[in-house]
N, C-alpha and C positions, 0 to 999 in steps of 0.2 A: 299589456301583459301578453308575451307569447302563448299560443294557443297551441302548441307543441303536444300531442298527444302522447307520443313515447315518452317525452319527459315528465308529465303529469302523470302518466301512468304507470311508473317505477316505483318499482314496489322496493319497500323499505326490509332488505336482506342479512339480520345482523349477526349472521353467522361470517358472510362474505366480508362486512364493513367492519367486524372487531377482529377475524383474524389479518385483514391488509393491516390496519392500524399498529395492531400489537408488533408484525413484522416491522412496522417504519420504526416504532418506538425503539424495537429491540436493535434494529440496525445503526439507528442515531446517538445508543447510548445515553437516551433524554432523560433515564432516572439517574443515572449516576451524579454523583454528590464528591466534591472535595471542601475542606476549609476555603474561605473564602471571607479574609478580615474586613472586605470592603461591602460584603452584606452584613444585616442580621442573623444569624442562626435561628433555626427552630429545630428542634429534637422532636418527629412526630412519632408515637412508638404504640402499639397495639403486640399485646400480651403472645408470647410467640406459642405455636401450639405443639401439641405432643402426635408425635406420629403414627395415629391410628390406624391410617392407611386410605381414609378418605375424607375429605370437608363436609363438614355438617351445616346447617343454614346458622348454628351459633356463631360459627365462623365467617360464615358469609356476612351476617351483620356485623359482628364486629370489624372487620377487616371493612366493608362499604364504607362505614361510619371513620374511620380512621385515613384513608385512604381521599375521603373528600375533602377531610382537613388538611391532608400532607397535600393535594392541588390546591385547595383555595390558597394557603399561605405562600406556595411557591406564587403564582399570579399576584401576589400582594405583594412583592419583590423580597421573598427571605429566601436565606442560602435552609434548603430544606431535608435534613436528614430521615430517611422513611427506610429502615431495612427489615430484614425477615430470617426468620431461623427457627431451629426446630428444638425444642426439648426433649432430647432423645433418649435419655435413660429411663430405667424404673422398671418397674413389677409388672406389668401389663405387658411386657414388650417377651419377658419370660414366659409368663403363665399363656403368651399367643403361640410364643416358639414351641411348648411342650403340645399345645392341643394340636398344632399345625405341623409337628414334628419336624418343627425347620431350628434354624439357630436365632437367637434374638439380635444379630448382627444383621444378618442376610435381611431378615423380618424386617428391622427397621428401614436399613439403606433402601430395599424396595419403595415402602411405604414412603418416604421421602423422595423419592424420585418420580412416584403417584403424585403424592398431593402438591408436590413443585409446580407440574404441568396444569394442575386444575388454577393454583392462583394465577400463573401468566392467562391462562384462558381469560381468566377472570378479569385480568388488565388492569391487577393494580402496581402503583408508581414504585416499586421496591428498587432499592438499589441492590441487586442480586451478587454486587462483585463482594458486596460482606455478610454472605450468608453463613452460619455458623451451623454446627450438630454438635452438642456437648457431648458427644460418644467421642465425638474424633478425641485421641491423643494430642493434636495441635493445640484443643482446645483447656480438655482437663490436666494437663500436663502442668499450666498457671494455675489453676486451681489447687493441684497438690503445692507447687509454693508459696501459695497464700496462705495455706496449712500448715505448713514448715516453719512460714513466720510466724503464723500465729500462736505456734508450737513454744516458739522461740521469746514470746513476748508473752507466755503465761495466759494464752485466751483459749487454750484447748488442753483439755485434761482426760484422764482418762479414770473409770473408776466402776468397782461392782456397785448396781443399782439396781431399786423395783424399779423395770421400766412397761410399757403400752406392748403387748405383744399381742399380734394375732396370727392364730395357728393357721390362718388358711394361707398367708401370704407369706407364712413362716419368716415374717419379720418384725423389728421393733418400730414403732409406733413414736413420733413424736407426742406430747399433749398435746398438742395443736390439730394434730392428725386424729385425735378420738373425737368423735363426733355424738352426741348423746351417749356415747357407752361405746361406740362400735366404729370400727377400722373405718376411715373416709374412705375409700379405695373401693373396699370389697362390701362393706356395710356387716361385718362377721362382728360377733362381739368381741371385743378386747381384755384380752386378762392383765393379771401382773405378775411379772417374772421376772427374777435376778439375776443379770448379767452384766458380763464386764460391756462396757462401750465407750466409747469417744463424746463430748460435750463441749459446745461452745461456750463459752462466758458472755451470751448474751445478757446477762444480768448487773455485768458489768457497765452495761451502756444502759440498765433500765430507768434513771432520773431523765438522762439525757431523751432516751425516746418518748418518754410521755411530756417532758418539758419542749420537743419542737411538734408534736401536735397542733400548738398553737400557732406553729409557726407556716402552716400548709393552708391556705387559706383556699387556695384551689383544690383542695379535697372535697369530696362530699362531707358534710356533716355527722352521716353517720355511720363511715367508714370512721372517723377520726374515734366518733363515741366507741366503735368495736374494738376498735385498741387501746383503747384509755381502761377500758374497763376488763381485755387481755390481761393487760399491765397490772391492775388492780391494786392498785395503793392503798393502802390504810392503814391510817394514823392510830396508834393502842401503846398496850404497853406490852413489855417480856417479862414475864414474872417467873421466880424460881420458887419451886415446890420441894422442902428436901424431903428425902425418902425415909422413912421411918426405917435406924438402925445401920443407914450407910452414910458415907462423905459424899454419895451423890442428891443431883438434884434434879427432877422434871422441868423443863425447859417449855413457857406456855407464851405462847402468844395471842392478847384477847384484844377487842375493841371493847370490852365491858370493863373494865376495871372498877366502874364504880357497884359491880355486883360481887364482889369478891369474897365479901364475908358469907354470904349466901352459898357460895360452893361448897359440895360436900362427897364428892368421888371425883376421883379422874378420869378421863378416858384416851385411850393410847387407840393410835392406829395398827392396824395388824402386821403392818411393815415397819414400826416403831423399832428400833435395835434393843430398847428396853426390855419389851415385853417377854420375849424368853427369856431374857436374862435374871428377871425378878419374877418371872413362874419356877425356873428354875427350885431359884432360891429358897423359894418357901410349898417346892416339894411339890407344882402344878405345872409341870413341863407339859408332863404328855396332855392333857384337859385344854391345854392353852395352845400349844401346837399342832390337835385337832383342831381347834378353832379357825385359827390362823389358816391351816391348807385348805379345811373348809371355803373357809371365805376368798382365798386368791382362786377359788373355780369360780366362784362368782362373777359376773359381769358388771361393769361401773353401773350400767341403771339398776340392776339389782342392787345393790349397794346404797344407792342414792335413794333408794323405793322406801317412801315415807314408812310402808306397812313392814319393813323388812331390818328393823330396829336388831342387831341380835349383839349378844356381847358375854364376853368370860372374867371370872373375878382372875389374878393374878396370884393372891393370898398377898401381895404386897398393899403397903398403906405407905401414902401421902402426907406432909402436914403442910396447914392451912397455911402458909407465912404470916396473917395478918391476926389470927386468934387461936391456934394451933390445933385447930379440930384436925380429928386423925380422918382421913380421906384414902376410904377402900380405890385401890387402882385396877380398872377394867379394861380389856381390850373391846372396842366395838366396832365394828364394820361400817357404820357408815361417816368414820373420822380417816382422815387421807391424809397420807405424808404430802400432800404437795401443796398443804394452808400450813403458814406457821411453823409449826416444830414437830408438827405431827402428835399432837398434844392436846386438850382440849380440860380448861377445867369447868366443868360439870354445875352448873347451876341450875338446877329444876325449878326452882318457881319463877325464872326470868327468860328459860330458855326454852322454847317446845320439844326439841327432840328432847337435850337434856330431861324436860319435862316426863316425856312417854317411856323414857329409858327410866329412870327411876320407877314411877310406878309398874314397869313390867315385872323391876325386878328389889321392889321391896326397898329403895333406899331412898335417906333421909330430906325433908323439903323443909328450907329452912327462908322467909321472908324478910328481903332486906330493900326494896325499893317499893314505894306506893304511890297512888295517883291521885289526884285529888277529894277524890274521896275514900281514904286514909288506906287500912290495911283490909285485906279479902278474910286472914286466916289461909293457913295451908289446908286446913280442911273442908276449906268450902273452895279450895283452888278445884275448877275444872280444863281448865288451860293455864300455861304461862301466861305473865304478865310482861310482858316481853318493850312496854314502853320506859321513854325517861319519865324520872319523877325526882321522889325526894328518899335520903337514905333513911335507915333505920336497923337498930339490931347490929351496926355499924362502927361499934366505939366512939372512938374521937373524931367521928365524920358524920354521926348524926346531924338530918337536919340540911344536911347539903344538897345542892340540886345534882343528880346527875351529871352535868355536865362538869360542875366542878371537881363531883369526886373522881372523876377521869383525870382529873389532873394532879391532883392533891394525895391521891392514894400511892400510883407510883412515885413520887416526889417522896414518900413516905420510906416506899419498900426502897428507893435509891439510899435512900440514908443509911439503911440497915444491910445494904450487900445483896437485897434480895430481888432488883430488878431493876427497870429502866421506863421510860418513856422512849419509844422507836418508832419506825415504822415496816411495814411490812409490805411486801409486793407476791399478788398471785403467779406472777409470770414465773419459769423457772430457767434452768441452764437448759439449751440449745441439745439436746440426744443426737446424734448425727449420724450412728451406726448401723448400717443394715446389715442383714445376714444373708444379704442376694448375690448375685452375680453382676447382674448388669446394671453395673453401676463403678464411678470411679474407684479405682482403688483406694484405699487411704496411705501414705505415705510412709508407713511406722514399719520399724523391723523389732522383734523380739530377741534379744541376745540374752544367755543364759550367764554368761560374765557381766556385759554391761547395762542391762535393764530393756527398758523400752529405748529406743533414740530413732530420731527421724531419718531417713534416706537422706543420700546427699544433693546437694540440688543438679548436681553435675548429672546425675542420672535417670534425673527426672524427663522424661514421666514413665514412672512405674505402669506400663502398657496391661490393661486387662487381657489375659490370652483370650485368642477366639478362637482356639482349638478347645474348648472345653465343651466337654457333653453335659446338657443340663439332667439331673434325676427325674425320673416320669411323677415322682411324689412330690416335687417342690426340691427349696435348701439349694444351699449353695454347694457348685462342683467345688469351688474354689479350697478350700483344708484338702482337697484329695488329689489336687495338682500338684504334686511334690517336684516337679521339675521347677514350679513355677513359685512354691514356697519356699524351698530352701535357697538360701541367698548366704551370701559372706556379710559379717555387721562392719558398716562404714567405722566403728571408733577400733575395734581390734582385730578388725580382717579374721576372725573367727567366724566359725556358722553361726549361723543364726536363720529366724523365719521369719519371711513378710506378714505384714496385718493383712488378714484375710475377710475381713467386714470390709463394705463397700461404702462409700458417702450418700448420704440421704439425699434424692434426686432436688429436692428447694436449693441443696447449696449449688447448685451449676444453676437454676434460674436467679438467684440472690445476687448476681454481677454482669449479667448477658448482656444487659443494657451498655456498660460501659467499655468491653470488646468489643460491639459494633462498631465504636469509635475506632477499630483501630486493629481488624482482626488480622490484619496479616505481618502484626508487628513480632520477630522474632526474641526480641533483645529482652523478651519480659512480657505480665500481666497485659499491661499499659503503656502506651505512648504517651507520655508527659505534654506534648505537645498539642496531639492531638482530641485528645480525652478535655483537656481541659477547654477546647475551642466547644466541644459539643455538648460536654455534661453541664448542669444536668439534664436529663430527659426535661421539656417543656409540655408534652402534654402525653399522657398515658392513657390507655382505653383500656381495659377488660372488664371480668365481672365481678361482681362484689361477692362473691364464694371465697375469695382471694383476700378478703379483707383482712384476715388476721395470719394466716400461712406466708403465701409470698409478701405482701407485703411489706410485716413486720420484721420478717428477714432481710429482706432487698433492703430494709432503710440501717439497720444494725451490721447488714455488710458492708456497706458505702461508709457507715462511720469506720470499720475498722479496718478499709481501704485508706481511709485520709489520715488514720493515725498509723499507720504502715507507711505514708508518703505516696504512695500509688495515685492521689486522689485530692483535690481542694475543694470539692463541696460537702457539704454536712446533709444532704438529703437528696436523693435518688429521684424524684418524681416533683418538680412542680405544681403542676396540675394531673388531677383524675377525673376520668369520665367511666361510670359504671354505667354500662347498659346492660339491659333488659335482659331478658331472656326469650327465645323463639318458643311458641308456644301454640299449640294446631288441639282444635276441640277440647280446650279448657285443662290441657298439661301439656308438660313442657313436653319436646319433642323425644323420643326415644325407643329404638329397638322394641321395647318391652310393653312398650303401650301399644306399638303397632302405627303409630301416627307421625313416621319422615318422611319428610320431602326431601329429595333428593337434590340438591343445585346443580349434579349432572344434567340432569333430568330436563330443569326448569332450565340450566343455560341453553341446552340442545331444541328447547322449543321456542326460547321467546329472547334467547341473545342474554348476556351479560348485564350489559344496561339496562334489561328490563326490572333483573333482579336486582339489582343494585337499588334502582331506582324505588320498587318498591319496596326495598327494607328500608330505605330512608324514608320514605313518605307516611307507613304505615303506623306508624308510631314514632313520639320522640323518643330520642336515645335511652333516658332514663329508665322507659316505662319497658314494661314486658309487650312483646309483638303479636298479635293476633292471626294464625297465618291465616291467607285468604287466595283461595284460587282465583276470584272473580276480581281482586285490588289490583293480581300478577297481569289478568287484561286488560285491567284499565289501565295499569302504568303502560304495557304493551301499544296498544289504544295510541294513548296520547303520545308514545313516542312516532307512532306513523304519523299524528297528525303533523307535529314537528319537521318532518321527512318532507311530508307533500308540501308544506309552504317554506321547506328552506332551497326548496328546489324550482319550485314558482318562482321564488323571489330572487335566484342564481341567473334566473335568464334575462331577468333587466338589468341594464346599465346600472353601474356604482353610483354616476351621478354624483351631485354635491350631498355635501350636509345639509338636512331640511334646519329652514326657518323656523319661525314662529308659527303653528298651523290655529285656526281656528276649526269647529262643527268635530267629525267623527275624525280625521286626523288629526286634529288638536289632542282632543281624548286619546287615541292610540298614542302620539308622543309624549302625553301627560305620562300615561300607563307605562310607559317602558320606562321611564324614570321613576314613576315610583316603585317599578320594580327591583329597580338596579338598586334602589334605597332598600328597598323593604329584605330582600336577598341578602345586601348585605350585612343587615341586621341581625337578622331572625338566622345567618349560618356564624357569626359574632358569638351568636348565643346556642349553637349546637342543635336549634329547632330547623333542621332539615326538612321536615315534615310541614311546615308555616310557610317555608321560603320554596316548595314546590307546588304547593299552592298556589303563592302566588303566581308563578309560572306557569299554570293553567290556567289563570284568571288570564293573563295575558298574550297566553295563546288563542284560547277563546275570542279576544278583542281585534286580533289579526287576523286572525279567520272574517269575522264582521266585516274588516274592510277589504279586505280581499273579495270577500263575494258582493261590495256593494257596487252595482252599474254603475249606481249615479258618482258615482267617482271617479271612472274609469278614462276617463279624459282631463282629470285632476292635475297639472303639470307637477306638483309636490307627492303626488301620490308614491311613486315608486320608492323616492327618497325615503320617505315616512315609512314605507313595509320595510325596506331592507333594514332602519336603524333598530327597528324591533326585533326584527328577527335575530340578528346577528347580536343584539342582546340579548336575548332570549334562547343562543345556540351558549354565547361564552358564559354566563350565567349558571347555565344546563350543565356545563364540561364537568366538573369539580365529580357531579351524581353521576352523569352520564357518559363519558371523554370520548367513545369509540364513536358515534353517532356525532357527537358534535366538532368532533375532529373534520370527521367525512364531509360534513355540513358546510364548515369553514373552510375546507377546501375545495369546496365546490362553488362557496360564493367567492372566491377569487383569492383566496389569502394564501402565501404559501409558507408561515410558519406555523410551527404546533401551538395549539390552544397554551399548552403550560406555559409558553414563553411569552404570553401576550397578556397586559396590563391588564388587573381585575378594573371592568368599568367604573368610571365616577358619575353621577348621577348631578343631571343641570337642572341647579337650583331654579333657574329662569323657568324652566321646562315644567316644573312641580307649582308655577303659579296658577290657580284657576280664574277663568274671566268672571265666571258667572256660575250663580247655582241654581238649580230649583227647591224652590222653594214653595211648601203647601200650603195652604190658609185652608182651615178649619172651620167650624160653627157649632161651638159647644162640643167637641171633640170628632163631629163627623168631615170628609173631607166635602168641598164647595169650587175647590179651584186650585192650579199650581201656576207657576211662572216662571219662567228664565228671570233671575234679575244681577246685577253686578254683585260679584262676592267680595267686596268690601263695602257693601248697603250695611249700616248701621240700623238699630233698634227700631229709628223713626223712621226710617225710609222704609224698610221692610210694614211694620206698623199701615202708613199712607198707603203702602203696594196693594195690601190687603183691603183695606177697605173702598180702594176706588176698584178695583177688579170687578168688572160689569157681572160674573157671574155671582161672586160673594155678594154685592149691594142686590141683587136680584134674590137672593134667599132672604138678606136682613129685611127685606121690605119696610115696615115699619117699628120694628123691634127697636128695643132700647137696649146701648152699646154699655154693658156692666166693666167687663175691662177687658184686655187684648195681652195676650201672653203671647209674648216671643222668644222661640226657642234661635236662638243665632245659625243663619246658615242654611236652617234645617224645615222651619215653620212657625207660621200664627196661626197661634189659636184665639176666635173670637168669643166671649161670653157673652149670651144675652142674657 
């Protein structure tokens, strides 16, 4: 081994060594990606971010994690698609431009042109020639006619609705987007308010999305339960109430049918279209319509709030279908137009609220299901009885379990006109309306002769102006643009005015994926050609926040991309990988707690690959991250050590391929094979954190033989360091690439790490001679041995008891029996 002082004494610089690397990367064009029929494909795709204006360490781990997999699989010979883009619209990008008094154009492009520089810093594999910003018009411009079509095929409608509003962000709210009560965005609570808006017919695809659930098996388990249970199916019946004195009828949808006779009021939700109209009637508008405004200042958890029961009689009455009891109709606050019908009939001794709402307010509890020990009495009722049993008080269905009067009851009211057997889904129509600015236009014009009708496609894309001045109070400029609203209508070249609501920022992340297939194709959406070589994504990465928002969308717009023709697969994402969250003294990281790390910060001190290195190592991907200042120097740490023996071992001859070694280079060639195994394994299964381990087990072991003398005239010695190391640098590349690039070009090689075969591990190589093995004496130890590792029971057995020091303790004890553990030890019993 050269004794070269300058070169054992170069120190490992990873400021100098990631940015030469990044230069050769970028000069070589090594991330770029075309179709390539003569490989496999992989689609490696990590959730693209919104441009705040700097990376966060969420980032940083998600994008490490993502980024080892888009190398490992390239070195495993797949043609590997890995790109990056920004989610550029939305509310934050506004509410930054008004505090910053800049425009939310300028605002974003800046911030995008930040956090660009920080990921090259960072050095991961993107193919940068298909970087997208859904701001650009190149972008959303397909977007609007995908809207046009969908226009055009009955998937988009338009219509006055309660919809989610919150007044800070002075926008409408998805349901998806209310989170316990309150705005996801801003955390403000959210009210209800009626306006016109735009909707997708995602409800049109609702069997179909819960029916390919099953079909994601690379999903987490309980990403799938969050949308099964979004979705919310259940199986009931629709029953019709008529209204005492009109031709109409209350419209209900229950899972309890077989409590039916037991109902004895109704209860309307306060956004029911009913309820003024039968206050109205019988002379309680005003009583009913306080109510009502009352309650829409309310907040969904106040609404929800067990203790917050409240409700107004109507003066109108019900009848029962199935016994004709007259049934007072109430509005109450905590029944919601978005279960059912917005409807609810009222069963108090089966139902708890029903329960607390009657007794608040005085009305009738009538017993019609019992449990095995028979009936309570409504007056010794202290709670609902809210289990299955058997009916009673029931008519012609006495007697019946539960279960069958669910069947048997409607089957009943069907005969008579008066209901059905259905089913019901929580999920609703798709809201898609905002009342911002920055955000895509929607494509619709208003003509006063010909109604709504869409843009023509020839003009698309209806360009958001970036000459508008945002208000210092919120709301959109956009109705006060009149250069930019008033427009001629495509069907009668008449005036007319553009739609001035903007598209809910999820609809530009709900297709991004399948433009990077193909983002500079002019001619439309999608490249038929190309789209289809790459979709679908094969493996996805973000966080499980996302589990029911983008997700649930991205999977319902790829369906109604493939029934557009745009598209031939029925599911967006093969596989999902949700990781963790970054998380620094026991919360996660954030401005408001006081507790970020910066990955400026941490690259400027400790290089890229340090950080990388330990967000992979410090946790597996699923689990939340612990940050640790002292884990960042150990991964630092062990990257020098790396350094000083890839550069030891650069100055001896390449030499042959070692042999067969026995003693301590045996072990060191064992070890590096079982590394290449163990490596490959444990990143197979996304435990990055198991497979750097062992990489430290195995640095550790080359360190041993490097510093041992008595080897140092060993003719196999050199051979034997270098096969480790250099396994131990390709290995490393995937977590670490800028170092292990440097590495591999210093031990002689002059292609890049990504273009060089992930190693195969020699079976030969993983044979062991011999093991030690310890013998025992009543479970204390007495002696060990080398002996062959294919010594069977009795050999090992006779090993033990001729061993001069074990017969030296049995003296003259009597041998009761001899347990052998294979491999590992005997135990002797006296």
């Amino acid at each position: 081994m050269a004794e070269d002082k300058t070169i054992k004494e170069e120190r490992y610089n990873p400021a100098e060594v990631e940015a030469r690397w990044q230069g050769r990367w970028s000069e070589s064009r090594l991330f770029d990606v075309d179709e390539d029929p003569a490989k496999p494909k992989y689609y490696l795709l990590e959730m693209f971010p919104y441009p705040s204006g700097r990376i966060h360490m969420g980032h940083m781990r998600v994008y490490s994690i993502g980024d080892a997999l888009a190398r490992l699989k390239r070195m495993r010979g797949f043609n590997v698609l890995h790109p990056m883009g920004w989610d550029a619209f939305g509310m934050p990008a506004e509410n930054a431009a008004i505090a910053h008094h800049t425009h939310p154009a300028k605002w974003t492009y800046e911030n995008i042109a930040y956090m660009r520089g920080q990921l090259k810093k960072l050095g991961f594999s993107y193919d940068w020639r298909r970087e997208l910003a859904t701001c650009d018009p190149s972008y959303y411009r397909w977007e609007q006619l995908v809207f046009i079509k969908m226009w055009e095929k009955g998937l988009v409608y338009r219509k006055k609705s309660l919809v989610n509003w919150c007044a800070k962000c002075q926008t409408v709210l998805a349901n998806e987007q209310v989170e316990d009560g309150k705005c996801w965005r801003c955390d403000s609570e959210a009210q209800k308010k009626q306006m016109h808006g735009y909707f997708f017919r995602i409800t049109d695809y609702v069997q179909e999305l819960l029916d390919h659930t099953e079909k994601l098996p690379g999903w987490p388990e309980r990403v799938l339960t969050m949308q099964r249970n979004w979705i919310g199916k259940s199986h009931g019946a629709e029953i019709d109430f008529p209204i005492e004195g009109r031709d109409e009828a209350v419209k209900v949808f229950t899972t309890r049918a077989d409590t039916i006779f037991g109902a004895t009021f109704m209860s309307l939700a306060p956004e029911h279209p009913m309820a003024l109209e039968l206050a109205a009637a019988a002379g309680r508008e005003a009583q009913v319509k306080d109510f009502i405004d009352r309650v829409g200042r309310q907040s969904f958890a106040d609404r929800a709030d067990d203790k917050q029961k409240e409700g107004v009689f109507t003066g109108a009455y019900c009848l029962n279908p199935v016994n004709g009891r007259r049934m007072p109709v109430y509005v109450a606050n905590f029944v919601l137009m978005d279960y059912g019908a917005g409807a609810v009939m009222a069963v108090p001794t089966h139902d708890q609220r029903d329960f607390e709402f009657a007794k608040q307010y005085g009305l009738e509890l009538v017993e019609v299901i019992v449990g095995p020990d028979g009936p309570q009495g409504v007056e010794n009722m202290e709670r609902a009885f809210t289990d299955y049993g058997r009916l009673v008080g029931s008519g012609q269905f006495d007697g019946m379990t539960s279960d069958e009067a669910k069947r048997a009851i409607p089957q009943w009211l069907a005969e008579q006109g008066l209901g059905k057997l259905t089913v019901n889904y929580r999920l609703r129509d798709w809201g898609i309306s905002r009342q911002r600015y920055w955000g895509a236009p929607i494509p619709m014009i208003h003509c006063d002769k010909c109604g709504l009708v869409p843009a023509r496609v020839e003009d698309l894309p209806v360009v958001l102006p970036l000459d508008a001045q945002l208000p210092a109070t919120g709301g959109s400029p956009l109705p006060l643009l009149e250069g930019w609203v008033n427009t001629t209508c495509p069907c009668c070249q008449g005036p007319a005015r553009r739609e001035t609501d903007t598209m809910d920022t999820f609809v530009e992340s709900s297709w991004y994926f399948a433009r990077y297939a193909c983002p500079d194709y002019v001619d439309g959406p999608l490249d038929p050609a190309r789209v289809d070589y790459w979709m679908p994504v094969d493996q996805y990465v973000g966080g499980i926040e996302h589990a029911v928002l983008h997700l649930l969308y991205s999977r319902f717009f790829v369906k109604v991309l493939r029934d557009l023709g745009m598209l031939k697969v029925d599911e967006p994402f093969l596989n999902l990988l949700t990781q963790g969250m970054v998380i620094k003294d026991g919360a996660k990281m954030s401005k408001s707690k006081g507790n970020v790390v910066d990955p400026d910060d941490m690259v400027a001190r400790y290089g890229a690959d340090t950080v990388r290195l330990f967000s992979l190592f410090a946790a597996p991907p699923e689990r939340d991250l612990e940050w640790s200042d002292q884990g960042v120097e150990g991964a630092h740490r062990f990257l020098g050590r790396l350094w000083r023996l890839g550069l030891a071992v650069a100055e001896t001859p390449a030499g042959e391929r070692p042999g067969p070694c026995d003693g301590p280079l045996g072990e060191l060639r064992r070890k590096a094979h079982e590394t290449i195994k163990k490596v490959t394994e444990d990143t197979d299964r996304f435990q990055f954190n198991t497979a750097i381990a062992a990489l430290m087990e195995l640095i550790n072991q080359i360190s041993l033989v490097e510093q041992d003398a008595a080897l140092a005239d060993d003719p196999r010695r050199a051979a034997v360091l270098r096969e480790a190391v250099e396994a131990a640098v390709v290995l490393i590349s995937p977590m670490a690439p800028h170092i292990a690039d440097e590495l591999w070009s210093r031990l002689g090689h002059a292609e890049f790490l990504l273009n060089v075969a992930w190693p195969v591990y020699d079976e030969a190589a993983l044979v062991v001679a011999e093991k030690e093995v310890v013998f025992q004496i009543n479970g204390k130890v007495r002696g060990k041995r080398m002996l062959p590792a294919q010594s069977d029971d009795e050999a090992l057995k006779q090993a033990a008891l001729a061993d001069p020091k074990v017969r030296k303790f049995l003296g003259e004890a009597v041998v009761k029996k001899v347990i052998v553990v294979q491999g590992r030890l005997v135990n002797i019993v006296i």
